[in-house]
C-alpha positions as CSV (number, residue, x, y, z in Angstrom):
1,X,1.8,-35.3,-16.6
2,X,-1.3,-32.6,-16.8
3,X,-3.7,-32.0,-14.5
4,X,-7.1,-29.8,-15.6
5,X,-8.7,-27.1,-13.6
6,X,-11.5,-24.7,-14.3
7,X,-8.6,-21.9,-13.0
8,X,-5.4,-22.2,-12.5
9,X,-4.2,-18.9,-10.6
10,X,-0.5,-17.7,-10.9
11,X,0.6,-16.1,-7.8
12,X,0.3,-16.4,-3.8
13,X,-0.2,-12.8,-3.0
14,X,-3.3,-11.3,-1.6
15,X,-4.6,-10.7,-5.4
16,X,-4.0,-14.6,-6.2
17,X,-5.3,-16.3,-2.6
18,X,-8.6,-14.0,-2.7
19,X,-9.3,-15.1,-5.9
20,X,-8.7,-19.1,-5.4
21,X,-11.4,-18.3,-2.3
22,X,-13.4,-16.9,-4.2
23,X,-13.4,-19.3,-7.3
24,X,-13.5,-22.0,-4.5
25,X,-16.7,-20.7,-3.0
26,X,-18.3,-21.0,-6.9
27,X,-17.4,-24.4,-7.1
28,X,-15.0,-24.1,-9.5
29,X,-11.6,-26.4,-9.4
30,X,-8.6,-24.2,-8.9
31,X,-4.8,-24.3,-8.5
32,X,-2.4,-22.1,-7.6
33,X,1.0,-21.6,-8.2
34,X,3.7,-19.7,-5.4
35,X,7.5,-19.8,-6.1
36,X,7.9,-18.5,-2.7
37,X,6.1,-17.5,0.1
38,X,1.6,-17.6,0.1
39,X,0.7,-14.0,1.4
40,X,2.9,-13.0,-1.2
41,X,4.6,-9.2,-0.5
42,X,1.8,-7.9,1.9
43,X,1.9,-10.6,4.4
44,X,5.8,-11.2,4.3
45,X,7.6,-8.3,2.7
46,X,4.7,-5.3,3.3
47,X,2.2,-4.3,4.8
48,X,1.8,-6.3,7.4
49,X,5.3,-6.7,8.8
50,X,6.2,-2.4,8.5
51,X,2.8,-2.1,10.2
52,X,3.9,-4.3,13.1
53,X,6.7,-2.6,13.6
54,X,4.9,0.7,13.1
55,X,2.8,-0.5,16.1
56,X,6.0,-0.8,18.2
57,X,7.0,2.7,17.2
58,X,3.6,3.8,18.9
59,X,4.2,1.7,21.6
60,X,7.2,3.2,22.7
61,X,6.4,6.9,21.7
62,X,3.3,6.6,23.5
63,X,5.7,4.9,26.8
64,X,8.3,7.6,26.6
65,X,5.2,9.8,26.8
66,X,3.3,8.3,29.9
67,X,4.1,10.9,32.1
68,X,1.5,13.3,30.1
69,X,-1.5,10.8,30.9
70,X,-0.1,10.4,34.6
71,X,1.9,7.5,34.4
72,X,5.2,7.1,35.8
73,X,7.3,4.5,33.9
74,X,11.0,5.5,34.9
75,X,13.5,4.9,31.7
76,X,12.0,3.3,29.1
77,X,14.4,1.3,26.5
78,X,13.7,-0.2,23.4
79,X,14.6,-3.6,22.0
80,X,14.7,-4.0,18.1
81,X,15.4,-7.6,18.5
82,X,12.4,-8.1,20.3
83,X,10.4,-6.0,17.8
84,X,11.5,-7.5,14.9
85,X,10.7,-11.1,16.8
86,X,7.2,-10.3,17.4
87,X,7.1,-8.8,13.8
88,X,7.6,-12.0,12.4
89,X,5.6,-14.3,14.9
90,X,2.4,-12.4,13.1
91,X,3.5,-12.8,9.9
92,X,4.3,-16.4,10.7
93,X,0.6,-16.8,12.0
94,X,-1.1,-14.9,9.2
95,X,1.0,-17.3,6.8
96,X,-0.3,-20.4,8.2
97,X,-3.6,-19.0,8.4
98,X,-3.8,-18.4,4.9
99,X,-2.4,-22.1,4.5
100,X,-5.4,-23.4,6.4
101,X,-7.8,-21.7,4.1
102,X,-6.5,-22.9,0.5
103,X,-6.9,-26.5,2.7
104,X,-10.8,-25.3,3.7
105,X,-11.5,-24.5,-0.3
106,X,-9.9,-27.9,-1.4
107,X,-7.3,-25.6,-3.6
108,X,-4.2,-26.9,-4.9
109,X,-1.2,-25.3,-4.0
110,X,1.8,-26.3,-6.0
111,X,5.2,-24.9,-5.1
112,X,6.8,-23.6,-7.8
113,X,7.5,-21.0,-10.6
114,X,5.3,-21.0,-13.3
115,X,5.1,-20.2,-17.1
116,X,2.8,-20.0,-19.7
117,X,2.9,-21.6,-22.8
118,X,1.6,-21.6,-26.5
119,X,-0.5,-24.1,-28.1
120,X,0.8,-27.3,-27.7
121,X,-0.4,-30.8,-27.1
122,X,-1.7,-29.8,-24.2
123,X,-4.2,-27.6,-25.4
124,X,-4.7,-25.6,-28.7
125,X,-4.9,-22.2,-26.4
126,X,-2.1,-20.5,-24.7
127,X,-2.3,-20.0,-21.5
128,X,-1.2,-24.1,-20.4
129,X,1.2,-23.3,-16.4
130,X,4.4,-25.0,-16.9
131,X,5.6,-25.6,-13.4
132,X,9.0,-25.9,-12.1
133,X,8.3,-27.6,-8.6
134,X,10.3,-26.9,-5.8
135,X,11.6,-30.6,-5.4
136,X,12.7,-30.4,-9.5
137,X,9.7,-31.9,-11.0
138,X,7.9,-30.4,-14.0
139,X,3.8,-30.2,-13.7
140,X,1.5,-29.3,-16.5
141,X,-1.6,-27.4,-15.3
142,X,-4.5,-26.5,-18.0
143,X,-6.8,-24.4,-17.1
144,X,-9.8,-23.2,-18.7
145,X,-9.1,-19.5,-17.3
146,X,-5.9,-18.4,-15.7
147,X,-5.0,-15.6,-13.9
148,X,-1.7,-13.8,-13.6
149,X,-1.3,-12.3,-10.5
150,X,2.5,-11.8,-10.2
151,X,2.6,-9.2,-7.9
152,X,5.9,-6.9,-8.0
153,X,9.1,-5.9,-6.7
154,X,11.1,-2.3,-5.0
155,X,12.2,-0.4,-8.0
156,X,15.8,0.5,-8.1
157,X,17.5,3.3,-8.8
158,X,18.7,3.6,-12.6
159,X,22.4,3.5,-11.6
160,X,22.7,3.0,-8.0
161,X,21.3,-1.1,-7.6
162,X,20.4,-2.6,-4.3
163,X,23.5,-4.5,-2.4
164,X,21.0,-5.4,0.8
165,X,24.0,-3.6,3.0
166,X,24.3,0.2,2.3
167,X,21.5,0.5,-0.7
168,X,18.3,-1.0,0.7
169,X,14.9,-2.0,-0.7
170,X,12.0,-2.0,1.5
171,X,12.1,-5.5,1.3
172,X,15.9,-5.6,2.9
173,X,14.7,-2.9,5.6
174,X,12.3,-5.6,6.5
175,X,15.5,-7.5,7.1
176,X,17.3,-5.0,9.4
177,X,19.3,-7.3,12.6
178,X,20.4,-3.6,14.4
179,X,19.2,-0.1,13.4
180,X,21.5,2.4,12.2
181,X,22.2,5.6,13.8
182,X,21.6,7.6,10.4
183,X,19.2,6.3,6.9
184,X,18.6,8.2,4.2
185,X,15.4,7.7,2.3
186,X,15.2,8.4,-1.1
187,X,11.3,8.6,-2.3
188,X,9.1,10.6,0.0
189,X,6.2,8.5,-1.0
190,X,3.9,6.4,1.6
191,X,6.6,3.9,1.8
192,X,9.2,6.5,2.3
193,X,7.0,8.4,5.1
194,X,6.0,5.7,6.7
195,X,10.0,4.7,7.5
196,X,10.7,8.6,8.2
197,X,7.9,8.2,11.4
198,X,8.8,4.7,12.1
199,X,12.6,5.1,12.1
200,X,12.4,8.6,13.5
201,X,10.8,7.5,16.5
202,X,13.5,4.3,17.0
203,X,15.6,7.3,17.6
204,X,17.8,7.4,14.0
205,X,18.7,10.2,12.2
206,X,16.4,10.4,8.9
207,X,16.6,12.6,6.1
208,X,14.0,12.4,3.0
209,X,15.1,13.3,-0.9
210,X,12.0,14.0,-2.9
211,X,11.9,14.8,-6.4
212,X,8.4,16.2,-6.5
213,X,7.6,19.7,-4.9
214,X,5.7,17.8,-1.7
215,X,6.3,14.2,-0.3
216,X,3.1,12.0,-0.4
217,X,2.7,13.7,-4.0
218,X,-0.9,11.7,-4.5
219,X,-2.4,13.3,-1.3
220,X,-4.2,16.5,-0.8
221,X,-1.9,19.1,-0.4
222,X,-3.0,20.2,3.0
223,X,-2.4,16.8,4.4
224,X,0.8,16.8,2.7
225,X,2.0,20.1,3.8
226,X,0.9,18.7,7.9
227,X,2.8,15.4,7.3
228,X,5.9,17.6,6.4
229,X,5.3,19.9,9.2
230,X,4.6,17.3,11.8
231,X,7.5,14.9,11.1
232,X,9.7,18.0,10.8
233,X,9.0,18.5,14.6
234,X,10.2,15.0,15.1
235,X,13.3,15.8,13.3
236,X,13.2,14.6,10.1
237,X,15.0,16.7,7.6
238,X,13.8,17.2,3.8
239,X,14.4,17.7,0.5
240,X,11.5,18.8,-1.4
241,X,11.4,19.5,-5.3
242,X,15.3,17.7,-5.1
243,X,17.3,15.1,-7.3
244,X,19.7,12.2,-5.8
245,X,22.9,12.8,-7.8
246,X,23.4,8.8,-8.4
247,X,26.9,10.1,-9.8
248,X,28.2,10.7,-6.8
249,X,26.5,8.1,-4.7
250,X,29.7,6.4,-2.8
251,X,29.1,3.5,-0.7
252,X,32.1,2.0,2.2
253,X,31.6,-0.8,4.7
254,X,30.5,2.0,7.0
255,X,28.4,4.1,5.0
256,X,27.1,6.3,2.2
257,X,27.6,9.7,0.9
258,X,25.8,11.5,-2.1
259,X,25.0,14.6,-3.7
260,X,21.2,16.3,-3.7
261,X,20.7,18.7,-6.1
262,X,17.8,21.2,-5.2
263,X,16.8,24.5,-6.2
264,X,20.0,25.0,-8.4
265,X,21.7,24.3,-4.9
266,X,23.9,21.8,-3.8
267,X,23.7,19.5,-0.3
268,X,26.1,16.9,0.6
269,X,24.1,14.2,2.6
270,X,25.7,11.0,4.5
271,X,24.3,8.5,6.4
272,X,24.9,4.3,8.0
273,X,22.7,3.3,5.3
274,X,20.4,4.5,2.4
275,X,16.2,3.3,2.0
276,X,15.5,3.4,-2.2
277,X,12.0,3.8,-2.0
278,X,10.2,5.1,-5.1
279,X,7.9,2.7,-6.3
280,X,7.6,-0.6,-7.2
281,X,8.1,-2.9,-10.9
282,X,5.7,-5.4,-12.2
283,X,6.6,-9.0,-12.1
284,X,6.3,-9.8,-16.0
285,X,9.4,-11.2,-16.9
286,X,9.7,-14.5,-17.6
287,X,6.5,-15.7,-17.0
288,X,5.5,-16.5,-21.2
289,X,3.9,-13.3,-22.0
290,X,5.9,-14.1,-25.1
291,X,3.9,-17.1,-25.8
292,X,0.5,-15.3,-25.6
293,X,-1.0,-11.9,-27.9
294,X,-1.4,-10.1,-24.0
295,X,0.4,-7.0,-24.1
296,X,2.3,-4.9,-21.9
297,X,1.7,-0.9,-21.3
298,X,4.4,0.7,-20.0
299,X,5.7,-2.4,-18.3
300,X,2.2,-3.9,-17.1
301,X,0.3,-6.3,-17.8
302,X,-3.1,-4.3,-19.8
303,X,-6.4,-5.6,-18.9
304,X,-10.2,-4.5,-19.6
305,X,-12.0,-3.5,-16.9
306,X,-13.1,-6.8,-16.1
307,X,-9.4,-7.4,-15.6
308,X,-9.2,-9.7,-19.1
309,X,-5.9,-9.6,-21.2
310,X,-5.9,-10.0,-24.7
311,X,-6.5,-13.6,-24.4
312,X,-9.7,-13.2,-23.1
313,X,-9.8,-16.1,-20.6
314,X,-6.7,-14.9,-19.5
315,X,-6.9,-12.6,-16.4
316,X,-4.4,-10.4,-14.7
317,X,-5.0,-8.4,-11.2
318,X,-3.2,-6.5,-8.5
319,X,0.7,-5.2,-8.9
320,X,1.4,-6.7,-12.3
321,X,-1.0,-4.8,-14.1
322,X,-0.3,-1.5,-12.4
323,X,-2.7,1.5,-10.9
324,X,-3.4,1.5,-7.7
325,X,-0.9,-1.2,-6.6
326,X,-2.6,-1.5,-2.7
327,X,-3.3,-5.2,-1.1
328,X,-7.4,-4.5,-1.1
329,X,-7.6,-3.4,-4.6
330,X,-5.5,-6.5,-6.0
331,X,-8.0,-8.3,-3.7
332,X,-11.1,-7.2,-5.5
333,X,-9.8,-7.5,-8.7
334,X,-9.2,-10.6,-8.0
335,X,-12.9,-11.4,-6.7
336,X,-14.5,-9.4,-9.8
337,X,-12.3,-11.5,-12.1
338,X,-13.5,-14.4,-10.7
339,X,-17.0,-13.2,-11.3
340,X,-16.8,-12.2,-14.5
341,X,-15.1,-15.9,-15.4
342,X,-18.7,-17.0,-13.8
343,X,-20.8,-15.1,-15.6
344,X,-21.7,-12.8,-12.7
345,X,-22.6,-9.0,-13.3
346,X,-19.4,-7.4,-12.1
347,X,-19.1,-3.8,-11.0
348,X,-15.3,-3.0,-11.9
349,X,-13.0,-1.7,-8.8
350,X,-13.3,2.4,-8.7
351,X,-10.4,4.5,-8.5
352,X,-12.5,7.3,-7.0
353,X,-14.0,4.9,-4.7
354,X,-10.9,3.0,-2.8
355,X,-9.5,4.6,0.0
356,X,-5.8,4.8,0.4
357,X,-3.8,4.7,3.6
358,X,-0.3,5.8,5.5
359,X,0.3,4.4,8.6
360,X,2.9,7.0,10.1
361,X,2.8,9.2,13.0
362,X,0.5,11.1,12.3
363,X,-1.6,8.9,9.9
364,X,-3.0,10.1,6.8
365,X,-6.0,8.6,5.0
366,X,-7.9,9.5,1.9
367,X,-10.2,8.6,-0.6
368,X,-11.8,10.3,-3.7
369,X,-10.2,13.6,-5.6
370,X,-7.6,15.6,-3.9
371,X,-9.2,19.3,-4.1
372,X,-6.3,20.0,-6.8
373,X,-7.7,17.2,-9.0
374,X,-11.8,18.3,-8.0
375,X,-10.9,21.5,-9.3
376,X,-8.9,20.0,-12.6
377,X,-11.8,18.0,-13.5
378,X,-14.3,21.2,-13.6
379,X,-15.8,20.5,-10.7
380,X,-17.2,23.8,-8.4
381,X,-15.9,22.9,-5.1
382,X,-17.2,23.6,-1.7
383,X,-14.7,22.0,1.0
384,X,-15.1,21.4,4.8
385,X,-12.7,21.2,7.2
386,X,-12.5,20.7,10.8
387,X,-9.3,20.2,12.9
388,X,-8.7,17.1,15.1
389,X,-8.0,20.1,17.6
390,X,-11.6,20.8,18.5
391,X,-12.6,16.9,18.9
392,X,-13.1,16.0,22.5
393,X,-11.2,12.0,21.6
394,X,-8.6,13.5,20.3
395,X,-7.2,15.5,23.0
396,X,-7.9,12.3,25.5
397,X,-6.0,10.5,23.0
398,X,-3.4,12.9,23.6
399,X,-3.4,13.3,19.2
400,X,-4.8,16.6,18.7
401,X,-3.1,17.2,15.4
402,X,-4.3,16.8,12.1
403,X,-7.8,17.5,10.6
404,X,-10.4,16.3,8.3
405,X,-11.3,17.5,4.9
406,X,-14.0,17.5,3.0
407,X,-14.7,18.1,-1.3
408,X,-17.7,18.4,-2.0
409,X,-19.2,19.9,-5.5
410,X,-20.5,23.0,-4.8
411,X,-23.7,22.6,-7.4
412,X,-24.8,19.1,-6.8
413,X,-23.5,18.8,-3.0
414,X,-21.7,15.3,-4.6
415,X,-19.0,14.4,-1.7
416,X,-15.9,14.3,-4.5
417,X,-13.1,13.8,-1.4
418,X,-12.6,12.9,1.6
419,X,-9.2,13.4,3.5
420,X,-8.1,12.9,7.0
421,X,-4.5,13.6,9.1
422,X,-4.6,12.8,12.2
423,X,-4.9,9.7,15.4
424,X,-6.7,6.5,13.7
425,X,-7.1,8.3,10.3
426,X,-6.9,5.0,8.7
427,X,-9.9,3.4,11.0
428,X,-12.1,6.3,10.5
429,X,-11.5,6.5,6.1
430,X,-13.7,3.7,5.9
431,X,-16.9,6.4,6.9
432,X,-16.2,8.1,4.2
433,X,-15.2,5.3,1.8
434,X,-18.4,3.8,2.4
435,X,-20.6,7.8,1.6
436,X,-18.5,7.4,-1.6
437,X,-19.3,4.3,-3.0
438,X,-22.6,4.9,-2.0
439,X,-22.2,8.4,-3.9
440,X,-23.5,10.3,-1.1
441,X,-24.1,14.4,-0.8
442,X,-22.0,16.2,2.2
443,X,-25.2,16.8,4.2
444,X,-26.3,13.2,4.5
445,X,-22.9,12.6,6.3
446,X,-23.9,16.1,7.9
447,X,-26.7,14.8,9.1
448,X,-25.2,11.5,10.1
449,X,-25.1,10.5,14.1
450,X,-22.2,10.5,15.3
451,X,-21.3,9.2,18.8
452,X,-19.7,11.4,21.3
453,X,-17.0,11.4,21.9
454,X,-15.6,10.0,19.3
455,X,-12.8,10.7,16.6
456,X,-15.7,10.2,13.8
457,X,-17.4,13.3,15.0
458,X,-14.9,15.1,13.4
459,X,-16.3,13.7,9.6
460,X,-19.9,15.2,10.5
461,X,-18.6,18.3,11.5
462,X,-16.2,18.6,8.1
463,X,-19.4,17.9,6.1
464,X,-21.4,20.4,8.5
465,X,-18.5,22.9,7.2
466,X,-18.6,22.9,4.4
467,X,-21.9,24.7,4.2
468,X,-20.8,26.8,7.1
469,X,-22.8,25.2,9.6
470,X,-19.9,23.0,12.0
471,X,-20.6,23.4,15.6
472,X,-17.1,23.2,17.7
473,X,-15.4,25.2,15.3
C-alpha cells in the first residue's frame, strides 16, 4: 500500500516538525516519519531538559544565596528527584504540544523508521519512504520532495564506548536517578560547560579534560578565559591543552579511574562516573543513502545552500548534514528548504549571522567572528568592551561578572562580533543578532536607546567603546 504526498519529511526533531509547519502553511500535503520520540533530541534528550535542570541549579544557588538580597531562608536542601520530575513534566508538555500542532496542519505522522529506496514500481526516482511501523506494518510513502532530517547522536570515545553506568552520554546524564559525588567530563565544549556549572552547583565534584588549549574552543577567547576563571571559583578543576589516556580508562561497579596526559605531564584522575562529551555523529546510517547518488562529506549528509542533496528534490537539514548543529538553525533550514521546494526566493541560513548560546553559570552568548577569526580574515579591528561591573541591573541582579564585547572593522565601522559573559547573556544576544543580520555599523547600536536600568545598556556602551566614547566606564 502507497500513499502520495507533495513532502514526505524524515525525522521528528525541531528541523523535521518546523518544516512539516511550514510546508503545511503552503498548502502542500506532507508526512512525517519519527521512530521515536516528535521533538526529536532538543525537546527530549537536549536542550530543553539540561536547561530545566539548569534552571533548578539557579534556583537553588540563588536560595543558598538569599541572605545577600536580605532574605532569611534557614537551610536550604535540594531534591534531584523533584528536579528531575519537573524536568520531565515540561518536556512532557512541550511533546504534546508539538503533537497538537502536526494535528492543526492536517500532517501525517506515521510511527516508524524510515528508508529510502531506488526506482522501483513505486516511482522511477529514488527517494520512495519505506516505513517500518511501530505495530509491524510496512507503509510506502512517495513524495514528490523529501527531506532527511535525521538528526544525530553523542559521539563516543574511539575506545572507551558508552555502558549508561560509569561512561555516560549526554543523553544517559539526562537519565541520572541520584547524582554522584564526583563526574568527570571529558570535552570542555558547551555541552561539557554547561554540566561543569550545573553539576558544580548540585554540589559534585567536577573535573573537565580538554584537548584544546581553552574550553568553549569556538568562543572568543576573552569569554573563554572568564568562563574558566569563574567556574574555577566554583571549584571546578581543568585540564586545558590535555588528552584522556583511553588506555588506561578502568571502570568498577563503583567507579572510574584514567590517565590525562598534559603538558608532557601526567595526572591520575577518578571519579563515581565519567560525562563523554565531545560532539555529536550524524544519523546517516541505514537510512538508503545507498539507494540514492547523495553523498556524504566527512560523515554528513552534503547539501547546496538551499539545503538540496544530489538528488535535487531531495533535501537534508539540521544535525545530519553537520555545521552548526543548534535546534534554531536546523529550524530554518528546514523553513528555507521548504521555500525553495515552493519556489520562494530563499535567503540561505548565515553562519555569521546565528547567534550561539551556553546556558551555564555564568552564561556566554555570541554571535558573529570571534576577534581571533576578525583578525584571520583581514579585517582591521576596532573592539569595545564594557564589563557587566559598571551596569546598574547587574549588580541588583546580584551578577556583576562578565562583560560585553564588541568587533567592529575599524575602516568601515561593520559590527563583525558580538560577545557577551555574563547574567541573561543568552536574552540579551538577540540585540546584537538582530544589528548583524541587519549588517549594522557599531554606532548605530551606539546610538541605540537603551532603557535604564537595564542589562542591555551594557551593548550600547560596548559599541560606544569601541570608539572611545562609553560613559560608566
Amino acid at each position: 500500500m502507497a500513499e502520495n504526498y507533495d513532502l514526505v519529511i524524515v525525522g521528528g526533531g525541531i528541523g523535521g516538525y518546523v518544516s512539516a509547519i511550514r510546508a503545511a502553511q503552503e498548502g502542500l500535503k506532507t508526512a512525517l516519519v519519527e521512530q521515536a520520540l516528535l521533538g526529536g533530541t532538543c525537546l527530549h534528550k537536549g536542550c530543553i531538559p539540561s536547561k530545566a535542570l539548569l534552571r533548578s541549579a539557579e534556583v537553588l544557588r540563588t536560595a543558598k544565596e538569599a541572605s545577600v538580597f536580605g532574605v532569611a531562608t534557614g537551610p536550604v536542601a535540594f531534591d534531584f528527584a523533584g528536579a528531575q520530575k519537573r524536568k520531565q513534566e515540561i518536556v512532557d508538555r512541550l511533546a504534546q504540544g508539538v503533537k497538537a500542532l502536526m494535528s492543526k496542519g492536517k500532517i501525517d505522522v506515521y510511527e516508524g523508521r524510515g528508508r529510502m529506496l531506488g526506482p522501483s514500481i513505486f516511482s522511477p526516482s529514488p527517494g520512495t519512504i519505506s516505513v517500518d511501523l511501530a505495530n509491524g506494518d510496512n507503509q510506502m510513502l512517495i513524495g514528490k520532495n523529501v527531506i532527511l532530517a535525521t538528526g544525530s547522536v553523542p559521539r563516543p570515545l574511539p575506545h572507551t564506548p558508552f555502558d549508561g553506568k560509569q561512561i555516560l552520554s549526554s543523553d544517559d546524564v539526562l537519565q541520572l536517578k541520584e547524582l554522584p559525588a564526583s563526574m568527570v567530563i571529558v570535552g570542555g565544549g558547551v555541552i561539557g560547560i554547561e554540566w561543569a556549572s550545573m553539576l558544580v552547583d548540585f554540589g559534585v565534584s567536577v573535573t573537565v579534560v580538554e584537548a584544546s588549549e581553552t574550553i568553549l574552543p569556538t568562543a572568543d577567547q576573552a569569554v573563554a578565559a572568564e568562563m574558566e576563571k569563574q567556574l574555577k571559583a566554583r571549584g571546578v578543576v581543568f585540564y586545558t591543552n590535555a588528552q584522556l589516556d583511553e588506555q588506561t580508562v578502568a571502570t568498577t561497579s563503583s567507579g572510574i579511574k584514567a590517565t590525562v596526559h598534559q603538558n608532557q605531564e601526567e595526572h591520575t584522575i577518578e571519579a563515581d562516573k565519567m560525562l563523554v562529551a565531545i560532539g555529536r555523529v550524524a544519523n546517516v546510517s541505514d537510512i538508503g543513502i545507498d539507494n540514492t547518488d547523495i553523498a556524504l562529506a566527512h560523515g554528513c549528509i552534503a547539501v547546496n545552500e538551499y539545503g538540496q542533496t544530489k538528488e535535487s528534490h531531495i533535501y537534508a537539514v539540521g544535525d545530519c548534514v553537520g555545521g552548526l548543529q543548534l535546534a534554531h538553525v536546523a529550524a530554518h533550514e528546514g523553513i528555507a528548504a521548504v521555500s525553495h521546494i515552493i519556489g520562494k526566493q530563499v535567503e540561505p541560513v548565515d553562519p555569521l549571522a546565528v547567534p550561539s548560546c551556553v546556558y551555564s553559570f555564568p552564561e556566554a552568548a555570541q554571535v558573529g567572528m570571534t576577534e581571533t577569526q576578525a583578525r584571520e580574515a583581514g579585517h582591521a579591528v576596532k573592539i569595545g568592551t564594557f564589563p557587566f561591573a559598571m551596569n546598574g541591573k547587574a549588580l541588583i541582579h546580584g551578577e556583576a561578572g562578565g562583560f560585553v564585547k564588541l568587533i567592529a572593522d575599524k575602516d568601515t565601522s561593520d559590527l563583525l562580533g558580538v560577545h557577551i559573559i555574563g547574567t541573561h547573556a543568552t536574552d540579551l544576544i538577540s540585540e546584537a543578532a538582530l544589528a548583524k543580520f541587519l549588517d549594522a555599523a557599531d554606532f548605530e547600536l551606539a546610538e541605540t536607546v537603551h532603557p535604564h536600568p537595564t542589562l542591555a545598556e551594557a551593548i550600547g556602551e560596548a559599541a560606544l567603546a569601541v570608539d572611545g566614547y562609553a560613559i560608566h566606564k
